[in-house]
N, C-alpha and C positions, 0 to 999 in steps of 0.2 A: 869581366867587370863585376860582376856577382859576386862572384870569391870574395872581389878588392872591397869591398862593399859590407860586405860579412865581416873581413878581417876590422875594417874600421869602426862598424859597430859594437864586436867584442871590445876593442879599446877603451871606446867611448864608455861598455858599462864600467869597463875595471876603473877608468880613470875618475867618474864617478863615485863608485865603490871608495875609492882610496880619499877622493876630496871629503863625502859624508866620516869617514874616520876620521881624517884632520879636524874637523869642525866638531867630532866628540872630545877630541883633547885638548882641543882650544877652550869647550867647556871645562873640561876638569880645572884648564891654566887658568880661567877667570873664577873661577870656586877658590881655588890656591888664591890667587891676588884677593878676594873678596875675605878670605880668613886671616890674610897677612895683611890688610889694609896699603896695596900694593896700587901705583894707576897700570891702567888700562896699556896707556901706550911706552912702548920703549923702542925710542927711536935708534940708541945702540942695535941694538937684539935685530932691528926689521932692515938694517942695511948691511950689517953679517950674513942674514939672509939673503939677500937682493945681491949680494957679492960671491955668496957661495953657490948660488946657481947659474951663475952669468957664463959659466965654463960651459954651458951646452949650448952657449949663441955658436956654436960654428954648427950646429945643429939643427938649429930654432932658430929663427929671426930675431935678435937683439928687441927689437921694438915689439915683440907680441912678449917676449920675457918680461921687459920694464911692466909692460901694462898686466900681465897677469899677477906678478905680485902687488903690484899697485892696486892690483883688487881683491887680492887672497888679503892682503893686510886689512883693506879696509873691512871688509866682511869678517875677519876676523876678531877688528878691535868693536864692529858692531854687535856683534855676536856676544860677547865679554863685558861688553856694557852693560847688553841687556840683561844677561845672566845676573852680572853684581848689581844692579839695578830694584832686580826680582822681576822683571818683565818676561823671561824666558824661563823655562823648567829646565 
């Protein structure tokens, strides 16, 4: 059980690791929209997403997919607001 324990915390950092990097290039995208005078949200762009990951529901639970991107989006377009805003660095 130790092992299994270990292994899932190595996960947890990388998976981490990998979310803090999304959310640096979701700032760079909100710099880009804020110099092209571009909105925030694009609801094409977020259900291409939500479609192009839905293929590891025989992997993932369907319903913890829907809700992770429903949260990766919104933190995203939060994130992006604040940045073109000037509330965030």
């Amino acid at each position: 059980m130790d092992e299994l324990r270990k292994r899932i915390d190595e996960l947890d950092r990388r998976i981490l690791e990998l979310i803090a990097e999304r959310f640096d290039v979701v700032r760079e995208i909100a710099e880009y929209k804020k110099e092209h005078h571009l909105p925030v949200e694009d609801r094409e762009r977020e259900e291409v997403v939500r479609e192009k990951y839905m293929e590891f529901s025989d992997r993932i639970p369907k319903e913890f997919l829907e809700e992770f991107w429903d949260t990766m989006m919104y933190y995203s377009k939060k994130v992006q607001e604040e940045v073109i805003s000037g509330e965030c660095d």
